[in-house]
GUVEXSE-747062 format. One record per atom (N, C-alpha, C): x, y, z. Coordinates in steps of 0.2 Angstrom, whole numbers, padded with zeros to 4 digits, always signed. Atoms other than C-alpha are relative to their C-alpha. Example, Ala and Ser with C-alpha at 12.3 -4.5 7.8 and 13.67 -1.06 7.14 Angstrom:
residues 2
+0004-0006+0000 +0062-0022+0039 +0004+0006+0000 -0004-0006-0001 +0068-0005+0036 -0004+0005+0003 
***
This chain:
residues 374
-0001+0003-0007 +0075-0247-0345 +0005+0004+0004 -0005-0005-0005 +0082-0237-0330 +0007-0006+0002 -0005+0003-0002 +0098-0240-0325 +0003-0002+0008 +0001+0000-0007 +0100-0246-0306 +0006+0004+0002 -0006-0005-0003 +0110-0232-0297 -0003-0004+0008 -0001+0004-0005 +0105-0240-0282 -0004-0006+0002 +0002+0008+0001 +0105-0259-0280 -0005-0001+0008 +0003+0005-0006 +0094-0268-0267 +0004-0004+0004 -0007+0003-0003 +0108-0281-0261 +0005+0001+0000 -0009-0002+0000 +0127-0281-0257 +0003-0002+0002 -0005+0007-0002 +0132-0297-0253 +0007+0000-0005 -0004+0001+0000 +0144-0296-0264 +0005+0007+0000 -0005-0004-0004 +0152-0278-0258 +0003-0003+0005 +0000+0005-0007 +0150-0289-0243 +0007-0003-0001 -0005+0001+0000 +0161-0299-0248 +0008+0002-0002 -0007-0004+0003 +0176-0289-0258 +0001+0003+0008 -0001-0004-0004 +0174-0280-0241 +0006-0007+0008 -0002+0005-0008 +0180-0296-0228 +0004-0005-0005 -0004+0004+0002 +0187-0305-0243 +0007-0006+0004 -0004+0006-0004 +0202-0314-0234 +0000-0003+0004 +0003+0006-0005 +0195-0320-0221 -0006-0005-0003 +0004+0004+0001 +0181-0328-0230 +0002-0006-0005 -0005+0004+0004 +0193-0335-0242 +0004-0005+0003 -0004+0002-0005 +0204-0341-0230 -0005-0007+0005 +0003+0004-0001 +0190-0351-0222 -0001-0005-0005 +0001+0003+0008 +0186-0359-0239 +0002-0003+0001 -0008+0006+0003 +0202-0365-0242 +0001-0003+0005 -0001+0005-0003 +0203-0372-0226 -0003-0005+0001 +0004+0006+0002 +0187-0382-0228 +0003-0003-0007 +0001+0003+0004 +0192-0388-0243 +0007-0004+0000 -0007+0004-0002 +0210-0394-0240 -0001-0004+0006 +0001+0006-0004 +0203-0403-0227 -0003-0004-0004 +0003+0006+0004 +0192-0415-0237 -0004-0003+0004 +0007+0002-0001 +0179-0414-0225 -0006+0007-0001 +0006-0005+0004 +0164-0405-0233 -0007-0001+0002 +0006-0002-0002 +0150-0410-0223 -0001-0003+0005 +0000+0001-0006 +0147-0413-0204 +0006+0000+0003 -0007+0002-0006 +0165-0409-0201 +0000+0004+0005 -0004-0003-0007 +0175-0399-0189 -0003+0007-0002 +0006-0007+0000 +0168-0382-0197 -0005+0000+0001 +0007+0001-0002 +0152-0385-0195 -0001+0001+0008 +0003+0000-0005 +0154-0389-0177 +0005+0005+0003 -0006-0006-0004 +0166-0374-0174 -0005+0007+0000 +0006-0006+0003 +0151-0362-0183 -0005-0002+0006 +0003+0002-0005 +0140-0372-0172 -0001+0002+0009 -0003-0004-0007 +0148-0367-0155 -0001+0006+0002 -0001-0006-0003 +0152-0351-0159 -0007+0004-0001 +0007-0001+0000 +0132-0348-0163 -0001+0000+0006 +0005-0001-0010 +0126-0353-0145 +0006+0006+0001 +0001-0006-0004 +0138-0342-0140 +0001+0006-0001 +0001-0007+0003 +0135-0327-0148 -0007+0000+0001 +0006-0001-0003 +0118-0331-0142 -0003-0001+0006 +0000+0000-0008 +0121-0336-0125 -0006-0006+0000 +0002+0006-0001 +0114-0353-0128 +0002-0005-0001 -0002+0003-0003 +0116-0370-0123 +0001-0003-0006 +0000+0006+0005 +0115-0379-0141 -0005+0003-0006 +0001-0003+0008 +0116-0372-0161 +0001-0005-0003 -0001+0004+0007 +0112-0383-0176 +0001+0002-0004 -0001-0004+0007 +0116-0379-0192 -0005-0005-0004 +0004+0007+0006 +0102-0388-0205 +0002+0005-0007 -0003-0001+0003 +0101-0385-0223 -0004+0007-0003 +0004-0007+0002 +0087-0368-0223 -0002+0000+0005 +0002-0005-0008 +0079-0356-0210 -0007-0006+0000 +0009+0000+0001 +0059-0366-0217 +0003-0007+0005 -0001+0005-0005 +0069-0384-0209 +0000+0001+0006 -0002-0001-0007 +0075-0377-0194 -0008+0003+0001 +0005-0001-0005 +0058-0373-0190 -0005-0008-0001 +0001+0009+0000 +0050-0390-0194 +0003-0003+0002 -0003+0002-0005 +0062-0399-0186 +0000+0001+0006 +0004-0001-0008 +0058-0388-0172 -0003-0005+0002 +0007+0004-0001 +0042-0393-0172 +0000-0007+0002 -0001+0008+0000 +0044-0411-0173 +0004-0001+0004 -0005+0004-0007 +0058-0413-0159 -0004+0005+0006 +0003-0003-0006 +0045-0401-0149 -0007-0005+0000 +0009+0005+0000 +0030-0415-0153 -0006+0004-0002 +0006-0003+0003 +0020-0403-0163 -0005-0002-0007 +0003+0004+0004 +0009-0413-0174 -0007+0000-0005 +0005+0001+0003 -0007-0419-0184 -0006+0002+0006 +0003-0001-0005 -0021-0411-0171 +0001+0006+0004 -0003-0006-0005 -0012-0397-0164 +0002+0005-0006 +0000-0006+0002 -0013-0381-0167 +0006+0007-0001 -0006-0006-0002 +0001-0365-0171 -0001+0005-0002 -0001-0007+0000 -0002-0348-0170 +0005+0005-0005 -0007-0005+0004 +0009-0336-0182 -0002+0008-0004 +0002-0007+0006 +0008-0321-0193 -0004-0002-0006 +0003+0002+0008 -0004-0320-0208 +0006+0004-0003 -0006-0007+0005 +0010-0305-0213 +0008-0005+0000 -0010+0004+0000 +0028-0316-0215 -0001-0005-0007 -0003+0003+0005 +0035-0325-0228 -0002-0007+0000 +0003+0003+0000 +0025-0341-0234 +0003-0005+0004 -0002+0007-0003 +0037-0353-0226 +0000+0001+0008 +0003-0001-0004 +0034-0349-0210 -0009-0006+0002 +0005+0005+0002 +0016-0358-0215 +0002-0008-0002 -0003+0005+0002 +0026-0371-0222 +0002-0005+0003 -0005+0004-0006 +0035-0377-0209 -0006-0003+0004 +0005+0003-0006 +0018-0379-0198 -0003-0006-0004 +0003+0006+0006 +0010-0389-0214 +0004-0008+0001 -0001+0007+0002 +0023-0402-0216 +0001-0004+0007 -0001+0004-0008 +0022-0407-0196 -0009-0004+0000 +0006+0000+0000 +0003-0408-0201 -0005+0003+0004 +0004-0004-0006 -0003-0397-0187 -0003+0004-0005 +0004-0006+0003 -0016-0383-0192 +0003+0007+0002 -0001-0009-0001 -0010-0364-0194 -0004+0004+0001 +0004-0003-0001 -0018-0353-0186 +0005+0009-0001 -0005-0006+0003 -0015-0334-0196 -0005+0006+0005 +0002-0005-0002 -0017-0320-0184 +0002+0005-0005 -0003-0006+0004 -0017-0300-0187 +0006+0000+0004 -0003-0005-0004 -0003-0289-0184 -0001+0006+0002 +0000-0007-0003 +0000-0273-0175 +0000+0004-0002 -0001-0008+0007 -0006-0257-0185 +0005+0006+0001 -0004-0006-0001 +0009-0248-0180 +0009-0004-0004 -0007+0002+0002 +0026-0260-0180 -0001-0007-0004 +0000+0006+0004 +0017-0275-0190 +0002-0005+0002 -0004+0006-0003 +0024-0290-0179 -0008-0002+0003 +0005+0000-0002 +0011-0298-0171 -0002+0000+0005 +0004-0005-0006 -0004-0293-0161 -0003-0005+0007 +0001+0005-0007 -0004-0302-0143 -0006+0000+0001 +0006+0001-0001 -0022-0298-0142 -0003-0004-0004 +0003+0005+0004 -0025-0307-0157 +0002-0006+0001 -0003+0007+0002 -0014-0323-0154 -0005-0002+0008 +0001+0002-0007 -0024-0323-0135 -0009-0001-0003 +0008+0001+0001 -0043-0321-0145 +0000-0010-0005 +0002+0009+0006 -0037-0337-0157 +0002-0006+0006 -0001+0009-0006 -0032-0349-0142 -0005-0003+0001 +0005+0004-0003 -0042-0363-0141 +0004-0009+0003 -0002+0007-0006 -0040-0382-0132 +0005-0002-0004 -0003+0007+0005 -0031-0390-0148 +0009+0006+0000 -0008-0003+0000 -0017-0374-0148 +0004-0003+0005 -0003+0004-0004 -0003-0381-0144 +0010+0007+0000 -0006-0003+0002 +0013-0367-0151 -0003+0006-0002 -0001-0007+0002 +0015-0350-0155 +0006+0003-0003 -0006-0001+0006 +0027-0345-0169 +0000+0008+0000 -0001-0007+0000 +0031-0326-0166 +0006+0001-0006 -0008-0003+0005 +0040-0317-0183 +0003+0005+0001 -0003-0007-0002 +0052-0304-0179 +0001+0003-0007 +0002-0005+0006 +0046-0295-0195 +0004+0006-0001 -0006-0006+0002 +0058-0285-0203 +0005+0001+0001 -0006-0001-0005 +0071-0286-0190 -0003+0003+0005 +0001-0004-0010 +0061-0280-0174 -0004-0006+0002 +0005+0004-0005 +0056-0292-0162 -0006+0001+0001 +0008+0003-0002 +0040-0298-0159 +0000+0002+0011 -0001-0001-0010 +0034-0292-0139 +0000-0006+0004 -0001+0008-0004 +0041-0308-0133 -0002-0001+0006 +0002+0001-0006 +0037-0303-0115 -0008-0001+0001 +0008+0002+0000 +0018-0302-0118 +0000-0007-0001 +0003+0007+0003 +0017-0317-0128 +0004-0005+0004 -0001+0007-0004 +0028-0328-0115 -0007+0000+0007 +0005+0002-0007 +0015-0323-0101 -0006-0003-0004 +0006+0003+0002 -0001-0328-0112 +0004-0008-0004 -0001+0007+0001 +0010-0345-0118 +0002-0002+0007 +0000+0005-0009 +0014-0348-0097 -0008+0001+0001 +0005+0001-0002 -0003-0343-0094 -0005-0006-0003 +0001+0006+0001 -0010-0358-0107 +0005-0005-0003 -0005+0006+0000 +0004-0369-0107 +0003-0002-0005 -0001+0000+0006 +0010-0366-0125 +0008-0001-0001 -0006+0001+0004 +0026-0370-0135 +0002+0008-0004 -0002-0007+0003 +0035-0351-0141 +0006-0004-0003 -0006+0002+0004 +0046-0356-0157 +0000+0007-0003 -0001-0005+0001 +0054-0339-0162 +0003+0000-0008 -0002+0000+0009 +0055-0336-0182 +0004+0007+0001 -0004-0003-0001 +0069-0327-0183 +0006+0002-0007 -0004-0001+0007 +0074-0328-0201 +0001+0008-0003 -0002-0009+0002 +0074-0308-0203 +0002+0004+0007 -0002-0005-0007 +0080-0303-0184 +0008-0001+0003 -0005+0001-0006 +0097-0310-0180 +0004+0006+0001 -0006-0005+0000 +0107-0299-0170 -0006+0006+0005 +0006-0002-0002 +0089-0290-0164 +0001-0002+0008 +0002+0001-0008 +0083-0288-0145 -0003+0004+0004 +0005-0005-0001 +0070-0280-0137 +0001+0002+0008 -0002-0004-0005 +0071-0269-0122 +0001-0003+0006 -0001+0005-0008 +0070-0284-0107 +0002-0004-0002 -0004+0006+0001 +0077-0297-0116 +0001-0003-0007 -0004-0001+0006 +0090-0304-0128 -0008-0007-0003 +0002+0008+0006 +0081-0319-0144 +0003-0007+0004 +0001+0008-0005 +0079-0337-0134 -0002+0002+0005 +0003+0001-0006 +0077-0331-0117 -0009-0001+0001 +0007+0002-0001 +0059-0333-0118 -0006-0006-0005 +0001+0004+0002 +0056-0346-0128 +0003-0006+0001 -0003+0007+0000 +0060-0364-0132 +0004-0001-0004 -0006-0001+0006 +0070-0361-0148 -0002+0006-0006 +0002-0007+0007 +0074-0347-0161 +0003-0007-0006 -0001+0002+0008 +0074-0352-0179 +0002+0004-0004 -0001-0004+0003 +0084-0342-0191 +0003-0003-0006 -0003+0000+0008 +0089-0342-0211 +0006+0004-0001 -0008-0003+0002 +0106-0338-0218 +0001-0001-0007 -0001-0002+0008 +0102-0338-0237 +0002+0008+0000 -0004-0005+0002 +0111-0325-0244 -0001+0007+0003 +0001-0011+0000 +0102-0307-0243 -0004-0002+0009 +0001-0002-0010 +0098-0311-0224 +0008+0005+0002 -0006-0004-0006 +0110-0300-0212 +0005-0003+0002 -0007+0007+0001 +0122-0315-0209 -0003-0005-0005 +0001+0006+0006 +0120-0325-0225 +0007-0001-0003 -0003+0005+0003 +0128-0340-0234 +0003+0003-0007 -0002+0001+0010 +0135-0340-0252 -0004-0006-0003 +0008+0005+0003 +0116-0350-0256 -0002-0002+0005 +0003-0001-0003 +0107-0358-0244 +0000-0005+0008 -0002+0003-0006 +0107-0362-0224 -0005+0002+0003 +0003-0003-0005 +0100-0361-0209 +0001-0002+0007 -0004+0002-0007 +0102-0364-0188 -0006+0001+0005 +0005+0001-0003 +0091-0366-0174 +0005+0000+0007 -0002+0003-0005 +0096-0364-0155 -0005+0002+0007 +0003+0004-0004 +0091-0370-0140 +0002+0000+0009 -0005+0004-0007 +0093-0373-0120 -0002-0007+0000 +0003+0006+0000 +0083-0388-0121 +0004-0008-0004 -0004+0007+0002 +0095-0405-0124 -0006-0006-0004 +0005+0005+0005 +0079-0414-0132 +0001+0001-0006 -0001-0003+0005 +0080-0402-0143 +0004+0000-0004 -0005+0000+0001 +0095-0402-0148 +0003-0007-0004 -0001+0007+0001 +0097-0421-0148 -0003-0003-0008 +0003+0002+0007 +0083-0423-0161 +0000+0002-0004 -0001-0003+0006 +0085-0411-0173 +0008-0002-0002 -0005+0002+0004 +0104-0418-0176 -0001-0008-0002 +0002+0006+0001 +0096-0435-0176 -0005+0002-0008 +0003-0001+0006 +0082-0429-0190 +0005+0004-0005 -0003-0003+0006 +0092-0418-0200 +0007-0005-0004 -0006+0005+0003 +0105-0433-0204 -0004-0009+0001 +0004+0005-0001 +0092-0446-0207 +0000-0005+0006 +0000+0002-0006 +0090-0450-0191 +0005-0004+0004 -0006+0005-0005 +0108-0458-0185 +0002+0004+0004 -0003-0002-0006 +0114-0453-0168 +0008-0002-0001 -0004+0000+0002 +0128-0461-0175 +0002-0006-0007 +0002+0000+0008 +0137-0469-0191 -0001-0008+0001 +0006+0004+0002 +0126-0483-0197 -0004-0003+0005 +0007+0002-0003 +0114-0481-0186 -0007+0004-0003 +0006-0006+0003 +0097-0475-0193 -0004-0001+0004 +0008+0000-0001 +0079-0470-0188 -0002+0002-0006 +0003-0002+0006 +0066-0462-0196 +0005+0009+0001 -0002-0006-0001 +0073-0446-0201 +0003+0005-0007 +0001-0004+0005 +0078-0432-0216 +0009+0001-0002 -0005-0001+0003 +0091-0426-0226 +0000+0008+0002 -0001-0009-0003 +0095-0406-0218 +0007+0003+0002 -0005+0004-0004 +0112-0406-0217 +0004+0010-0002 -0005-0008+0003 +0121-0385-0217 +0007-0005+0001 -0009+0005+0004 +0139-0391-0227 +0005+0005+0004 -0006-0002-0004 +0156-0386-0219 +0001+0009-0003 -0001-0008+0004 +0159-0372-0233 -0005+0005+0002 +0004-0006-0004 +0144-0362-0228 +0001+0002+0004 +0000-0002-0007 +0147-0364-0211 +0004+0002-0002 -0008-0003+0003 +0165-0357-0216 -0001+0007+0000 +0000-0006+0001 +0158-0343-0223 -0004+0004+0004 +0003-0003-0007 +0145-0338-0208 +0007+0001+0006 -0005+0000-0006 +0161-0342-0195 +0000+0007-0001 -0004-0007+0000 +0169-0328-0205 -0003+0007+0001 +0002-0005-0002 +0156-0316-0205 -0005+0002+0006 +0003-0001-0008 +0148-0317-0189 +0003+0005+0006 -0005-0007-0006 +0163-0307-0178 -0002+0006-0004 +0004-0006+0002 +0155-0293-0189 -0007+0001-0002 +0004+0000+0000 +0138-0296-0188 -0003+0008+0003 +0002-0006-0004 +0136-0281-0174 +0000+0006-0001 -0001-0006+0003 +0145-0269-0184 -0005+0003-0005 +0004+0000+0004 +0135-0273-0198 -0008+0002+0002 +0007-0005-0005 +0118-0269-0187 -0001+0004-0001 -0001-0008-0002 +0125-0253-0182 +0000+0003-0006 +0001-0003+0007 +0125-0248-0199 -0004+0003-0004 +0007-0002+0001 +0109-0252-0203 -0003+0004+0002 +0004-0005-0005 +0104-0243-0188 +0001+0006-0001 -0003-0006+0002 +0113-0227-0195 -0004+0001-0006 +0007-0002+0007 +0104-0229-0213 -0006+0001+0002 +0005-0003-0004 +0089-0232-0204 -0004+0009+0001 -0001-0008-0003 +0091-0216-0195 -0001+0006-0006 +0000-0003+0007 +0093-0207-0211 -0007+0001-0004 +0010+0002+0003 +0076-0213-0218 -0001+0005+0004 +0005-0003-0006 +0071-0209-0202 -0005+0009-0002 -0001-0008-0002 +0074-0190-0201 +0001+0004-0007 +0002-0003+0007 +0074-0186-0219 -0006+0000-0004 +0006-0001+0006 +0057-0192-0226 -0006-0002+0006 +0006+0000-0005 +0047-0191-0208 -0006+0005-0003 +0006-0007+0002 +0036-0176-0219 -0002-0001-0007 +0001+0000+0009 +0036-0183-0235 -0008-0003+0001 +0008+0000+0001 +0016-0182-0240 -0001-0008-0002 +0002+0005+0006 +0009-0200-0245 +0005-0006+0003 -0004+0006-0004 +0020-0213-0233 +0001+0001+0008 +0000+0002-0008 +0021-0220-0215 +0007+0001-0002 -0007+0005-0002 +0038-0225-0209 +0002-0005+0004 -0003+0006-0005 +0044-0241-0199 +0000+0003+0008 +0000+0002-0008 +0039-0241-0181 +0006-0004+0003 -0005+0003-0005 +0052-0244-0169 -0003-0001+0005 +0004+0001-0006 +0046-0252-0152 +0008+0003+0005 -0007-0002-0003 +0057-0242-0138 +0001-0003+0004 -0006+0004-0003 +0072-0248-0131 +0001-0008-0005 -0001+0006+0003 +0072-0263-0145 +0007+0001-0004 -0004+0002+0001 +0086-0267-0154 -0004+0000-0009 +0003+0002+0006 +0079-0267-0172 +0005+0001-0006 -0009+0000+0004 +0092-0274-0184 -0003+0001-0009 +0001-0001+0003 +0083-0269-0199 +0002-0004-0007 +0002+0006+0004 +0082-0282-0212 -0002+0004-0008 +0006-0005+0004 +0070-0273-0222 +0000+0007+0003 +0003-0006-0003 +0066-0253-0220 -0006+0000-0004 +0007+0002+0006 +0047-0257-0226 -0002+0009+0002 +0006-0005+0002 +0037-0240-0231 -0004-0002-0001 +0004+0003+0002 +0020-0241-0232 -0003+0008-0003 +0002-0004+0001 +0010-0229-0243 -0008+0001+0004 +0007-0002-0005 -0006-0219-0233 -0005-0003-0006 +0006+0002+0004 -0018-0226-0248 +0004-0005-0005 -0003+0005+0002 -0016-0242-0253 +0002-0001-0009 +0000-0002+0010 -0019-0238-0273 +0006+0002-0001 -0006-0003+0003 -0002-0230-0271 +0005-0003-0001 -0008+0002-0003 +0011-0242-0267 +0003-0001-0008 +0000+0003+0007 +0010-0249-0285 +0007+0005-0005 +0000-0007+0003 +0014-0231-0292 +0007+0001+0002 -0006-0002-0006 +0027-0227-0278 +0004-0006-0005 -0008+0005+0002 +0037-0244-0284 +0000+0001-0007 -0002-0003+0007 +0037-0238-0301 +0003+0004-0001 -0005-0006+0000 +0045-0222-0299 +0005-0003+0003 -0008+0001-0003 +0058-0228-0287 +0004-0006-0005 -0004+0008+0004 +0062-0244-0300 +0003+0007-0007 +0002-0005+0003 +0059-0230-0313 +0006+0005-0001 -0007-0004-0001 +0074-0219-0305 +0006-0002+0001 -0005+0001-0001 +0086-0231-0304 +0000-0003+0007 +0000+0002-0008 +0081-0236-0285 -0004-0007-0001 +0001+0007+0001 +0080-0255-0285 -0004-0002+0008 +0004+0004-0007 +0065-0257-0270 -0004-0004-0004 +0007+0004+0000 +0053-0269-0268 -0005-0001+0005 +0006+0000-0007 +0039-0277-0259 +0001-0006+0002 -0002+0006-0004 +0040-0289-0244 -0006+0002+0005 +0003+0005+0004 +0026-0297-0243 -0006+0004-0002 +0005-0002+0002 +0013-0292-0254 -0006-0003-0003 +0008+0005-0002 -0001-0305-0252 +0002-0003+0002 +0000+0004-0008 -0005-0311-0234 -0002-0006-0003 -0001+0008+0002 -0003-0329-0234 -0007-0001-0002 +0006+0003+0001 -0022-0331-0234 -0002+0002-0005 +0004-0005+0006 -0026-0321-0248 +0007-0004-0007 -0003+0005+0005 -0012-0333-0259 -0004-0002-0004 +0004+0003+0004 -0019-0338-0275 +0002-0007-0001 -0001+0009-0002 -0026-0357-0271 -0002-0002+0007 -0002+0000-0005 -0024-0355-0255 -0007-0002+0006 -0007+0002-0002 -0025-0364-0245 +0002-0006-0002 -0002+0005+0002 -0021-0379-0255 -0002-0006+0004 +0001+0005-0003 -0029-0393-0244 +0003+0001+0008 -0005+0002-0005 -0019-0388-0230 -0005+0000+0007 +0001-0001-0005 -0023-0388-0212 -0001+0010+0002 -0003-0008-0003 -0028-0368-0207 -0005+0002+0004 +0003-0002-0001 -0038-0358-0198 +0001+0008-0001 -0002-0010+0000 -0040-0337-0199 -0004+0001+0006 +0001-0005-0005 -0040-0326-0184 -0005+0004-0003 +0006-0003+0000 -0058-0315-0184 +0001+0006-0004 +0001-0006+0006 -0051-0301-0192 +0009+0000-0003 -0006+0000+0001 -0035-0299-0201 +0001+0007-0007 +0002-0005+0003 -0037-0281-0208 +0007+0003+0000 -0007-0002-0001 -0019-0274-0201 +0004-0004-0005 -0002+0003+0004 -0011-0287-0212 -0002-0001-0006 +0004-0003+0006 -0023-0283-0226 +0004+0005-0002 -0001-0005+0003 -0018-0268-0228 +0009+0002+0000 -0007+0002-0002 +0002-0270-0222 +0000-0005-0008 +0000+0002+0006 +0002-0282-0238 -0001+0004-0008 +0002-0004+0008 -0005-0270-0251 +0005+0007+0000 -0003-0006+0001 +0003-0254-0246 +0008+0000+0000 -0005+0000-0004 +0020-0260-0242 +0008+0001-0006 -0007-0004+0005 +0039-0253-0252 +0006-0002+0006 -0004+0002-0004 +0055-0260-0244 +0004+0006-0005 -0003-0003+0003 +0067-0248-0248 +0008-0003-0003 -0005+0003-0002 +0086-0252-0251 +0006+0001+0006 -0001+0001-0007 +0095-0257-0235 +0005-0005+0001 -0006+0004-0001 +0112-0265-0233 +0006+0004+0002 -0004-0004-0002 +0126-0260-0223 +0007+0003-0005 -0004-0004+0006 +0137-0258-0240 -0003+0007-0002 +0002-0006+0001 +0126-0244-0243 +0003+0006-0002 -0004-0006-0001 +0136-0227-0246 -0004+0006+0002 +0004-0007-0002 +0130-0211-0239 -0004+0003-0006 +0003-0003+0008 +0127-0205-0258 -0004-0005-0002 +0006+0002+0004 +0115-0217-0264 -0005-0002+0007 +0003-0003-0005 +0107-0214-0245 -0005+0004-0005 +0004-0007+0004 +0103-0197-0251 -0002+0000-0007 +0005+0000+0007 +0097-0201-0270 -0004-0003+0003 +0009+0002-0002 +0082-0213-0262 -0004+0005+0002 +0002-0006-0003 +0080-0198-0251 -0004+0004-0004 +0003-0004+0004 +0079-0186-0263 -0005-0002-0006 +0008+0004+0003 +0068-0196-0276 -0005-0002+0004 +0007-0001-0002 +0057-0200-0264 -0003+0006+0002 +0002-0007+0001 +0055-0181-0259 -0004+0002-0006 +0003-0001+0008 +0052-0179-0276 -0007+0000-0001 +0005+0004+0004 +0037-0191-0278 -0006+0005+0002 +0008-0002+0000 +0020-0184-0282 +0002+0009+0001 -0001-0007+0000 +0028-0166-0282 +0001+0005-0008 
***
């Protein structure tokens, strides 16, 4: 068995790295002896809108609620239709299913993988009602296109945002063109918890109103109830996002420097694409996906790299609709062709990508992947 010379995550350099201040939050939730909707929470809370420049941030208790939740305080239902990526992460689907509306799986774009505006404007029919745009991998999705065909049919834009915070594409920052971003703060996200969270924000006061109402079985306040759920992100995690949020931007720029490194050292390696950047974006790289030029390869490719000690993987390697079972009963529809995300699932290699990185195990991916097939 190879020995990992370089790891995939580095949540916990992360932490050794900011250790006191996250400590220090800790202890101060926990010598309060409120641990869950207290004063952390609503301090984490805050300072999300404004690090987003919006009107109203929830904390629930994962990225998959924060978008149901959406959903349901935006009236998206049994009957209605929502648009998303066949290529993203199954909860994305998830979140459309438990409102009961129908998913509809477009392709994406054979270049940056986000999804294809042409396709989301061939699948609108009468019952569409929302449109789920994923910032895949950390590059936004071309939110300017897709707000003009969601004004032009009267649609709902909820931004899945679980692999982009901190991203922004060249006219405009995450929320300005939608009704709510939705993002995930489990651990190996870009600002992640110590297990598992999520947040959602908003300029929309309905919005806002509801989802604090359903995420705490429906009370507006104490022993009032409706109908409503248990979603509740606890003081301690908030705690631990407060702390590392003032270094989310650094942490970015990091990426975007390893990034860069990919970039310009394995632009010629025979037998792999590289990650499209759309210009002027902001692409906070989450993932650096490879794809290999013949799909029969990737297999092979993630063998050798697990094989030398280089701990990648693959992200996602069967399009939702091609899941075994699939689609369980649920509500869905497929877009007419979905061959860009056929192919984006089979050939695809996330390398390793975290701003603990060192220059030196930089260059060992590098040089192993030079290597390969030579």
């Amino acid at each position: 068995m190879a020995v990992t010379k370089v790891p995939f995550y580095g949540h916990v350099r992360q932490y050794e790295n900011i250790k006191p201040e996250i400590d220090a939050k800790i202890e101060r939730v926990l010598t309060s002896g409120a641990y869950v909707q207290g004063p952390q929470l609503a301090e984490f809370e805050q300072e999300l809108a404004d690090y987003a420049g919006a009107k109203y941030a929830v904390g629930v208790g994962n990225g998959t609620d924060a978008l149901w939740l959406s959903f349901l305080a935006l009236g998206i239902g049994p009957g209605d239709e929502v648009i998303t990526n066949a290529n993203t992460f199954f909860a994305t689907c998830e979140a459309i299913w438990i409102t009961g509306a129908t998913a509809v799986l477009v392709d994406c774009d054979s270049t940056t993988r986000t999804i294809c505006p042409d396709a989301i404007r061939k699948a609108i029919t009468k019952r569409t009602k929302a449109i789920v745009p994923v910032h895949l991998y950390g590059q936004c999705a071309p939110m300017d296109e897709i707000r003009k065909i969601a004004d032009e049919y009267g649609l709902l834009v909820i931004e899945d945002n679980a692999q982009g915070i901190d991203g922004a594409g060249a006219s405009f920052k995450q929320g300005e063109l939608s009704d709510v971003v939705c993002t995930s703060f489990i651990i190996q996200k870009n600002l992640g918890c110590f297990g598992d969270g999520g947040a959602l924000w908003t300029n929309h006061k309905h919005v806002n109103d509801t989802v604090r109402r359903l995420r705490n079985h429906g009370s507006p306040a104490r022993d009032q109830h409706s109908a409503g759920f248990n979603s509740r992100l606890d003081d301690l995690q908030a705690g631990v996002l407060s702390a590392k949020l003032g270094h989310i931007s650094d942490w970015t720029d990091r990426r975007i420097e390893i990034a860069g490194k990919y970039d310009a050292a394995l632009k010629d390696v025979a037998g792999i694409t590289l990650p499209v950047r759309r210009k002027g974006y902001r692409h906070v790289y989450h993932l650096y996906v490879i794809e290999t030029i013949n799909a029969a390869d990737r297999d092979a490719l993630l063998q050798y790299l697990n094989d030398n000690g280089i701990d990648a993987k693959t992200h996602y390697s069967i399009a939702i609709h091609n899941q075994a079972g699939f689609p369980w009963g649920k509500p869905v529809r497929l877009g007419t062709d979905l061959t860009n995300a056929e192919k984006n699932a089979a050939s695809c290699v996330s390398l390793p990508m975290f701003p603990e990185l060192t220059d030196e195990e930089v260059q060992y991916v590098i040089d192993i992947l030079k290597a390969w097939k030579k």
